[in-house]
N, C-alpha and C positions, 0 to 999 in steps of 0.2 A: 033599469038596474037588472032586468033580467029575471027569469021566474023564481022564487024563494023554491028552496029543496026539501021536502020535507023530514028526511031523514040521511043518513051519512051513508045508507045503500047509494044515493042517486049519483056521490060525488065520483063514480068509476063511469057514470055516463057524461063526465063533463069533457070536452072533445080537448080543450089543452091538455088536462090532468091524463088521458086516457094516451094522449102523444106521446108523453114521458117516460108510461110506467107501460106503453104499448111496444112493438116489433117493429116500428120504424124508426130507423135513426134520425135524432135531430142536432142540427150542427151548432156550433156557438152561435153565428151568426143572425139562425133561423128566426122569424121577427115571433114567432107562437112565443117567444119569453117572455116578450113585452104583455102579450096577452096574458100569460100563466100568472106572473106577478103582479097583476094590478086587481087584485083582491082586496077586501074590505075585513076584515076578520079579524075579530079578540082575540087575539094571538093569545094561550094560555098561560098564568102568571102563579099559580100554584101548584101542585104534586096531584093535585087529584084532577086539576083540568089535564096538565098535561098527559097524565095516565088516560082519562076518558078520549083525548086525542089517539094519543098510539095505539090505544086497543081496539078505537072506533078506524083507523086505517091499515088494521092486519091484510083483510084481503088485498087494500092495494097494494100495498107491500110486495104482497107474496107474486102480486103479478108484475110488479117490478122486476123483482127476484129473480124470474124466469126468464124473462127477455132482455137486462141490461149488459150480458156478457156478449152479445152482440150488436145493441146496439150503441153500448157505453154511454148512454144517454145522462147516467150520472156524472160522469166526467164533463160531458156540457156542460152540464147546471151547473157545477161547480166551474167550471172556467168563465160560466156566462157571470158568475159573484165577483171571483177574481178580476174582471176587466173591470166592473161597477165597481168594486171596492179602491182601485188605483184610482180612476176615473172621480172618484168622492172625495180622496184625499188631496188629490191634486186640487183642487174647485173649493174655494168654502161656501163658492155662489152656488153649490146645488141647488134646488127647489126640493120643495118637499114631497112633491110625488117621486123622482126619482132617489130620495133617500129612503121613502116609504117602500118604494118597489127592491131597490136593495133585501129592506130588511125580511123583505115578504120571500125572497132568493133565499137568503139565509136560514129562515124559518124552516120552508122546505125543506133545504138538508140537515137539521137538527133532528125535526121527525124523519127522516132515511135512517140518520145515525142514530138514532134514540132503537130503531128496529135493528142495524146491523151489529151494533153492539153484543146486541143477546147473542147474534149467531155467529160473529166472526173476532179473531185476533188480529192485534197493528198490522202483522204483516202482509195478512190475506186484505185487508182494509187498502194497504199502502200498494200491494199488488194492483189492486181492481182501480185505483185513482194514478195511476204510473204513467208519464210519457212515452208512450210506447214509439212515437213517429221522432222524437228529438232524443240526442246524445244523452242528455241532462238527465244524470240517477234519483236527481231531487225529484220527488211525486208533488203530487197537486195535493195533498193531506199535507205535506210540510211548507206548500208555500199559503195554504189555506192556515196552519198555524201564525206565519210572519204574520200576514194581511191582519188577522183578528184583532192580534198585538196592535199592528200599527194605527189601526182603526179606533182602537180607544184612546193611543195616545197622542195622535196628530187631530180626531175632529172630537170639536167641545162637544160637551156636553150641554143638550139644551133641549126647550119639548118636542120639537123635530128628530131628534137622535137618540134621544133616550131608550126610546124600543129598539134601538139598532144596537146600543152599549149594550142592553143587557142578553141580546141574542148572541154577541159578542164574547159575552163572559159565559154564558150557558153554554156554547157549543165549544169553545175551550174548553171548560169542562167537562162533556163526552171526548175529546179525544184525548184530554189526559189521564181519563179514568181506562180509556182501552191501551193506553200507552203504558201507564202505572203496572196494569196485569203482564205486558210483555215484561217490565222491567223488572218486578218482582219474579217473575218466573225462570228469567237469562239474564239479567243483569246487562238487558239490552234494549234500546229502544228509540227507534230512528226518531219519532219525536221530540221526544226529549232530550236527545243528541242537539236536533238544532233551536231547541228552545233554553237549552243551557250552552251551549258554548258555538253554535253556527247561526248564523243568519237570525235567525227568534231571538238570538241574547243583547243583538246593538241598544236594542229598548229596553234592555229589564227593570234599569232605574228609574229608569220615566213609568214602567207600567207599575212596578212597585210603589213609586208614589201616587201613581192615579187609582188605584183601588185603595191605598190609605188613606188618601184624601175623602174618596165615596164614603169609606165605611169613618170616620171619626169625625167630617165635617156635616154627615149626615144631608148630602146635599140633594134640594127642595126636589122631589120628583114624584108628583102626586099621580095617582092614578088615572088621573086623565090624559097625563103622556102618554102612558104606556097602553092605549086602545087606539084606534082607526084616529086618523088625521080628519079634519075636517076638510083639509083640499079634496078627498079620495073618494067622495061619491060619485064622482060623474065618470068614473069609468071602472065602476064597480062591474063583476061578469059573473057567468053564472054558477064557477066555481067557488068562484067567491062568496057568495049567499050560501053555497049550498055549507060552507064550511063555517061562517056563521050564524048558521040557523044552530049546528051543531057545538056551537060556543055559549050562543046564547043563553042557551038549556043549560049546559052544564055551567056557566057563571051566575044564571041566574039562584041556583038550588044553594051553590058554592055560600062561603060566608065570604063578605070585605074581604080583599086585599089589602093590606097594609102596604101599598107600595114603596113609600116610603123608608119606613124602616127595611124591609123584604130586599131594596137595591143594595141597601149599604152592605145586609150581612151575605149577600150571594159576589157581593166585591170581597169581603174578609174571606170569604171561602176558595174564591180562587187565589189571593193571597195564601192562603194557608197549605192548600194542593202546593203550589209554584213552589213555596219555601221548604216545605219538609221531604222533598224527594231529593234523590241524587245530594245527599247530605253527607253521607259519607267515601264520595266515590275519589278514587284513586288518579283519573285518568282529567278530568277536568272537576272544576268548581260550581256551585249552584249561585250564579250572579244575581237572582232575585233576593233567595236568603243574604248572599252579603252585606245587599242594598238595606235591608228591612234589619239588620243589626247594625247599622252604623251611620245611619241619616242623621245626620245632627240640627242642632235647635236654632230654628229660624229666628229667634227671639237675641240668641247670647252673640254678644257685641264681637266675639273675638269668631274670628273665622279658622275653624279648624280643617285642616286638612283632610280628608277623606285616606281612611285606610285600603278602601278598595277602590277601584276606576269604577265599579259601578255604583257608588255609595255618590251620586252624583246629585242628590238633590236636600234640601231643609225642611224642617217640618215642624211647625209650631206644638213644641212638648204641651204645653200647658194643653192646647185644646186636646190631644191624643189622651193626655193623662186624666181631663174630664170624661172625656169619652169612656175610656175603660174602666171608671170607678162606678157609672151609670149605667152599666150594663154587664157587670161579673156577675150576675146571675142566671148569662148565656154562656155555654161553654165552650163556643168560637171564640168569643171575648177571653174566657180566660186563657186558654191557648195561647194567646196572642201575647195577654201580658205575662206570660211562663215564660217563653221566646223571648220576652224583651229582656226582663229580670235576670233570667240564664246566662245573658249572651252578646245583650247590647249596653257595654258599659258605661256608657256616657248617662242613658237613659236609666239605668239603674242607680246612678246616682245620683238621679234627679230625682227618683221618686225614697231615697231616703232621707235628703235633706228637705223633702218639700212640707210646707207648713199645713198641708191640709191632709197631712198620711191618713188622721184616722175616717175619712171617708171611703178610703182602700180598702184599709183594716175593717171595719166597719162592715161593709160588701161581703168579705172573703170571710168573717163569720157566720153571718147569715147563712152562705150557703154550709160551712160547717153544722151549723144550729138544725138546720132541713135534714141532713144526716137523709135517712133512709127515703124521705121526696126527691132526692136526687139521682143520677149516675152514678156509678161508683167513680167511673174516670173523673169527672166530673170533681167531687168530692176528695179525689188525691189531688188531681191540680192545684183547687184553693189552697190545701192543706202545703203544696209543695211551695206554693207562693209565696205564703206566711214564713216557711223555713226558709227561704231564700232573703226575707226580711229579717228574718230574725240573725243573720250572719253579719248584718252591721252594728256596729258598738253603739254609734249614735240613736238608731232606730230604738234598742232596747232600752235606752234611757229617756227617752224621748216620750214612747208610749208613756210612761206612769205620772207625767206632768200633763196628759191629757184627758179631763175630765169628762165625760160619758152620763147623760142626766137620764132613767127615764127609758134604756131601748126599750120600745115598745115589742120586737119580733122575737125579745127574749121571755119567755112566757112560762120559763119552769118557778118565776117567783118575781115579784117587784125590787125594781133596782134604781132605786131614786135617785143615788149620785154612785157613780163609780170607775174608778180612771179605767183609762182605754188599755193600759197592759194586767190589769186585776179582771176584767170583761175578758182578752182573748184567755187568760191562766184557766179562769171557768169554762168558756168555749170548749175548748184542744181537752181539758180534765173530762168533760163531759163525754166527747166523741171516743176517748182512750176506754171509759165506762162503759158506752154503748156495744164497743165492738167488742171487750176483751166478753159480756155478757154472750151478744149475738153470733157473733163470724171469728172470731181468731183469726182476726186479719195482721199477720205481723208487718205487711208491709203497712199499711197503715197505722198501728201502732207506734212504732221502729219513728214514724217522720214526726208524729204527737210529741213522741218525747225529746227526740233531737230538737223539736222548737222551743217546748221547753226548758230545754236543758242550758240551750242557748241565750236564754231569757233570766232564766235563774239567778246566775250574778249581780242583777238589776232591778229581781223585784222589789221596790220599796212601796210603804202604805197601802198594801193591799187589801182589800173589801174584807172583813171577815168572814162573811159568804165565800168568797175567793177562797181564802183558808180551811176553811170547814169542807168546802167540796173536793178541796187537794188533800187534808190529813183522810178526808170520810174516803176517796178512793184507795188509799193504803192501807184501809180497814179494809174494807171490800174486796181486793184483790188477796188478801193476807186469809180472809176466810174460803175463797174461792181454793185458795192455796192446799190448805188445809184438808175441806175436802178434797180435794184430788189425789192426796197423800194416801188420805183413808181409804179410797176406792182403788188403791194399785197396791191397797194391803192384803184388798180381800180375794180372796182362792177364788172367786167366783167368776171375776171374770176375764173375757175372751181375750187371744191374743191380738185381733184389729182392736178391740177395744183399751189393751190395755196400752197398744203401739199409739193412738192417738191420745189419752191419757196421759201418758212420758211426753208427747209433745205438745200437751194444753199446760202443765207443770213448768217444762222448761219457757214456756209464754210469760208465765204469769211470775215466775223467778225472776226471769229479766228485765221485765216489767218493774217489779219491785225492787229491783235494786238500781234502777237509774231511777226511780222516783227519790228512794234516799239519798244517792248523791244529789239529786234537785235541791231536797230540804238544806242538805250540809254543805251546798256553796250558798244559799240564801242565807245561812247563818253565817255562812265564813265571810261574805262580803259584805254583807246589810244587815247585821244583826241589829242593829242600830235603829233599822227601821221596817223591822218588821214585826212588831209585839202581836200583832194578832196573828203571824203564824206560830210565835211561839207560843203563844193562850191555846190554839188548837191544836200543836204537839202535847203539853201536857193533858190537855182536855184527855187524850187519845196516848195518855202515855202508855198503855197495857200491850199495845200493839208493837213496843217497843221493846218490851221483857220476849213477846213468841220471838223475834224475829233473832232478838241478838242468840237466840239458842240455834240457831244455821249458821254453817261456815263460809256461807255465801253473802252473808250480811255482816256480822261479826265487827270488820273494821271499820266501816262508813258506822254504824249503828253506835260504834263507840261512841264518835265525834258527838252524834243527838243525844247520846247517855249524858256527853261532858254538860250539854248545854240545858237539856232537861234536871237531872238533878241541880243544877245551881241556881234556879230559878226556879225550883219547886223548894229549895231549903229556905229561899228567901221570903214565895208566898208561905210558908208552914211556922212562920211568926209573926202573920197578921191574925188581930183580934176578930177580926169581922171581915173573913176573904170575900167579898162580892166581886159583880165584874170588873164596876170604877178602879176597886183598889187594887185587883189584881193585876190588870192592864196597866196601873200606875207605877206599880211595884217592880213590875216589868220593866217600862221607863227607866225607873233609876237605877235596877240594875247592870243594862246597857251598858252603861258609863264607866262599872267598873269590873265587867266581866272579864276574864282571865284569859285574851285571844289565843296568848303563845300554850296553852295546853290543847288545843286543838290540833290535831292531826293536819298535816296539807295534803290532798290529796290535787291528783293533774287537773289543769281548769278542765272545765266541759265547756267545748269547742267544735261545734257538728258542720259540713260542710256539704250541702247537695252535690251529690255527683250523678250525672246520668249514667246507664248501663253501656253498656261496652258497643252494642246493635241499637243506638235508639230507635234508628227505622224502622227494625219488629214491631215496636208500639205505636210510634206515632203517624207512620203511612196508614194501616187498617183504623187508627183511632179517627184521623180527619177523614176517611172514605166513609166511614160510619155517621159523622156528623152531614157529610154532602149528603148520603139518602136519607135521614132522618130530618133534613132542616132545606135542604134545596129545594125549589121548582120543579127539577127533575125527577124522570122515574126510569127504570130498568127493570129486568128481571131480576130479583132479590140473589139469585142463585151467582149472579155474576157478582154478588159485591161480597165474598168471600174471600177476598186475594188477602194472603198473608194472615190470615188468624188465625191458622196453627202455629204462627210463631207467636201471636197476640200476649204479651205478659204486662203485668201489675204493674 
């Protein structure tokens, strides 16, 4: 096997490696490949081997660097992949050393690109990989895109190939993260040209279903796929040792890999890259996004047409829709089901009539509940999700017939039984309390209440707890109010001070006055069945006398005046008001309360809309989840693209 290396100095003495990245050219043909590639080596499967990799081969690098402008040695290697990658897909009879020595080809040029990255743009990228000897303007960087593509979606997936799929979706993902920075920069990017509408797009559907299938069938790929083959010892060399001697170390200090989970969610990620770029362009369409809103359900008997040509494949919803209810407390996952919910109609109506919502609901609380343990982005997703649930008639009625025993991850008080839309009302009330306290987040706020507001018409039988924390916020906000009044009375202070003052006012104003239209379509549509919100309106009727004295409250605040005095004349002739009778009194009032003196005011009817640019937010939002949650590493400096336009 050749002498073990005992450090990552030795591998610039290894005579293939030193061919490569040396002053003499080597040609496609040259047989040193066979030698170069038949390596044994833990190929790196986290962010911090791969970083220990790149950083432990700077100097070769840099002696690459120096000599491949003459001898283009890189354009070999990459033509010597291209001929092996035809050559594979063609054969399903390969063997597994030459699928292994493939992957070991490939590998090599991830760590080249993992270094060029840092120093160079697509175009000087696409220059240096160019056919300089043929007509053909296509470079060897866009047919090294097709190949990748076609490589995951012509050879199965199985423990032979696995380490090839996922070198596959990795190094996709360095060129479209240096393709992403042309394209945000010029609104130009020859890769992305032919993986959205040239040669890369014949497959988008097929490659769209084959990274959804990875990521939601969670398919078996244990860690033992993804290291050295056990055909591959007997022609192990000595670059090969010497690179993992240098793996070794750093997997062994390393914690588990989870490879398992780890393949599914670096398939959702190149999904998610693929889909949210070139979203809004002019000049042609993004056929994976198409694909990925319009797949329809491999389960439902009637066969629907596809709205796109590339909406070419089915997809068992049910298992998708487990998947993403067992995992929104990643926030690739949620991404994914924002995208669906937003955009893929079929699938949104799947997930309103389905019988098992509150496992969803359920999920997208929790992460509300975490509040500050979380992203912010993160944190507006769930929240935006809910609102995009809450715009079905069905969904809102639906929640309050489902019972909720017990969440144990709700921890601010025991909640023994309480339906699944009286659970989210306290959620969204909590997170509205948090923030208007913490951050004066109005975007945040703004979505809190548009869900409730949306919900409002609906609530019936609500937890009293429910109640109490919804009148106890209109308290709370009504005193915050107040002070803020008092401090932009006094002479004392400053004009920034008193400029964000007028703007924590008008916060907490608007705030408060869609909380009251909240209360007064609950009364206008469910008076009937809401007694414990009215037991905690009058509980809290004081809060009623400050507000009707604003002219900003005034008329919604009537409507609660009509409703509060008429059920507080009624408890103020019981002999003995305790809770039983008061709640009862309540009851029978109901029945004969005076609707037609109630004001009508417009339903509240809120409707998610994305911002005019959503690619400001959501390109830098998923390039931030690829460094933060990928395999891969780069120079942090490079993953800056577009977050000066970054918004909320």
């Amino acid at each position: 096997m050749g002498a073990q290396c005992s450090s990552i100095a030795n591998l610039s003495n290894n005579e293939q490696l030193f061919q490569l990245c040396g002053s003499i050219p080597l040609t496609a043909n040259d047989p040193a490949w066979n030698q170069l590639f038949s390596f044994n080596l833990q190929i790196p499967l986290s962010n911090s081997e791969n970083h220990e990799f790149v950083e432990g081969t700077a100097q070769l690098f840099q002696l690459l660097e120096s000599n491949n402008q003459a001898t283009r040695n890189t354009s070999s290697l990459l033509r010597v992949f291209l001929a092996r990658a035809t050559e594979l897909k063609a054969s399903a009879q390969c063997d597994k050393i030459f699928i292994w020595q493939t992957c070991n080809a490939l590998f090599i040029l991830r760590i080249i690109f993992s270094h060029w990255i840092r120093l160079e743009k697509e175009a000087v990228l696409i220059k240096k990989f160019s056919f300089q000897e043929e007509s053909s303007c296509e470079s060897l960087l866009e047919n090294l895109a097709v190949q990748l593509v076609e490589i995951l979606v012509d050879v199965p997936l199985r423990e032979e190939t696995a380490l090839l799929h996922r070198e596959c979706i990795q190094t996709l993902m360095l060129l479209l993260f240096v393709a992403a920075s042309s394209y945000l920069t010029n609104n130009k990017s020859i890769i992305f040209k032919c993986l959205m509408h040239g040669p890369g797009a014949l497959h988008a559907g097929l490659l769209t279903r084959t990274l959804l299938q990875h990521y939601c069938q969670q398919q078996p790929v244990p860690v033992r796929w993804l290291r050295k083959p056990e055909q591959g010892g007997s022609i192990v060399l000595g670059l090969a040792t010497g690179i993992w001697s240098l793996l070794s170390r750093s997997s062994s200090s390393a914690e588990p890999v989870d490879a398992l989970s780890d393949f599914a969610y670096q398939s959702l990620l190149l999904l998610l890259v693929l889909t949210n770029h070139c979203s809004m362009e002019k000049n042609w369409s993004n056929p994976y996004r198409q694909a990925l809103l319009s797949f329809t359900d491999s389960q439902d008997p009637v066969q629907v047409s596809p709205v796109h040509p590339s909406a070419c494949f089915r997809l068992d919803y049910s298992v998708l829709y487990s998947t993403l209810c067992d995992r929104l407390g990643d926030e690739r996952t949620t991404l994914l089901l924002y995208m669906l919910l937003h955009q893929h109609q079929q699938f949104r109506n799947y997930v309103y009539t389905h019988a098992d919502i509150q496992r969803m609901v359920i999920a997208l609380l929790q992460e509300l509940f975490k509040g500050d343990d979380e992203g912010s982005h993160h944190l507006y997703m769930s929240l935006i999700i809910l609102l995009l649930l809450s715009e079905d008639e069905g969904f809102n009625a639906n929640i309050h017939n489902v019972i909720i025993r017990n969440p144990l991850w709700y921890t601010d008080r025991v909640l023994n039984e309480i339906s699944l839309g009286g659970l989210a009302v306290v959620v969204i009330t909590r997170t509205i309390q948090r923030n208007i306290v913490k951050a004066s987040d109005k975007y945040l706020h703004t979505n809190c209440l548009a869900t409730l507001a949306n919900m409002a018409a609906y609530f019936r039988r609500l937890h009293p707890y429910t109640c109490e924390r919804l009148v106890s916020l209109l308290c709370t906000l009504n005193k915050r109010r107040i002070r803020v009044v008092q401090q932009l009375k006094s002479s004392d202070v400053e004009s920034t001070s008193r400029e964000q003052l007028e703007q924590d006012l008008s916060i907490l104003e608007e705030v408060l006055r869609m909380l009251l239209e909240i209360l007064n379509a609950a009364f206008t549509h469910q008076l009937g069945c809401n007694q414990n919100l009215i037991y905690s309106v009058l509980h809290k009727k004081e809060v009623l006398d400050v507000l009707r004295r604003h002219p900003a409250f005034q008329d919604i605040v009537a409507n609660l005046d009509t409703v509060s005095n008429y059920f507080s004349n009624r408890i103020s002739q019981l002999s003995e008001p305790g809770v039983n009778e008061i709640l009862h009194s309540i009851q029978l009032g109901c029945v004969d309360f005076p609707k037609d003196q109630l004001k009508k005011f417009p339903e509240l009817k809120f409707r998610y809309v994305e911002e005019d640019q959503p690619e400001e937010f959501f390109i830098p939002y998923v390039w931030s989840m690829v460094q933060s949650t990928s395999a891969l590493c780069w120079s942090n400096d490079n993953m800056t693209m577009g977050s000066e336009n970054e918004a909320k």
